[in-house]
Each structure stands twice: as structure tokens, then as C-alpha cells.
C-alpha angles and dihedrals in degrees: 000000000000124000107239104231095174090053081061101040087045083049099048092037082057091054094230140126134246089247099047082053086046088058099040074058109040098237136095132284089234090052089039088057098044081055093055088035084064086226090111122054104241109232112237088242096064097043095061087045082050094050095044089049087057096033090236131135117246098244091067085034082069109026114267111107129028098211102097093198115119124234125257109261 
């Protein structure tokens, strides 16, 4: 598993909490920060609520890509 930096420094750039992105999600702080630890897969699921919440494409979300802009619809 790999430990998601940019989940943290989108976090932190948002000025917001692990528990305030747990609740945005519905799930704990203590689940959210296994999540950004990388010791816990992130469902697909979360990971497009996670991208909507930061307006950033899936690809920088994880790491493949460092150009943030979503894609047209």
C-alpha cells in the first residue's frame, strides 16, 4: 500500500481537519486517516467523493499525474 501525501497536503491546503473530511464522508476520523496513512485500500467510491470535495481529477488525487484540473464532462 502506498500512503496518499497529496490526500494530506489537499487536506491541510483546505484548511480542514481529518474529522471534518471524515464527516463530509460519513466515516470516521480514525478510518479517514488510515485512508491518508496508506495502511487501508480507498474504495473507489471515496476516492471520487474525495476528488469532488477538492475539485481535482483522479489521476493527481493518486498520484499519477501532477496537473490538478478536472476533466470536461
Amino acid at each position: 500500500m502506498r500512503k496518499y501525501e497529496r490526500l494530506r497536503n489537499l487536506r491541510e491546503d483546505s484548511d480542514m481537519t481529518q474529522a471534518q473530511v471524515g464527516k463530509y464522508l460519513h466515516i470516521t476520523q480514525r478510518s479517514y486517516a488510515h485512508y491518508e496513512a496508506g495502511t487501508r485500500e480507498i474504495p473507489i467510491e471515496i476516492l471520487i467523493e474525495l476528488a469532488n470535495l477538492y475539485q481535482v481529477n483522479l489521476d493527481y488525487l493518486v498520484g499519477r499525474t501532477n496537473i490538478k484540473d478536472r476533466l470536461p464532462m
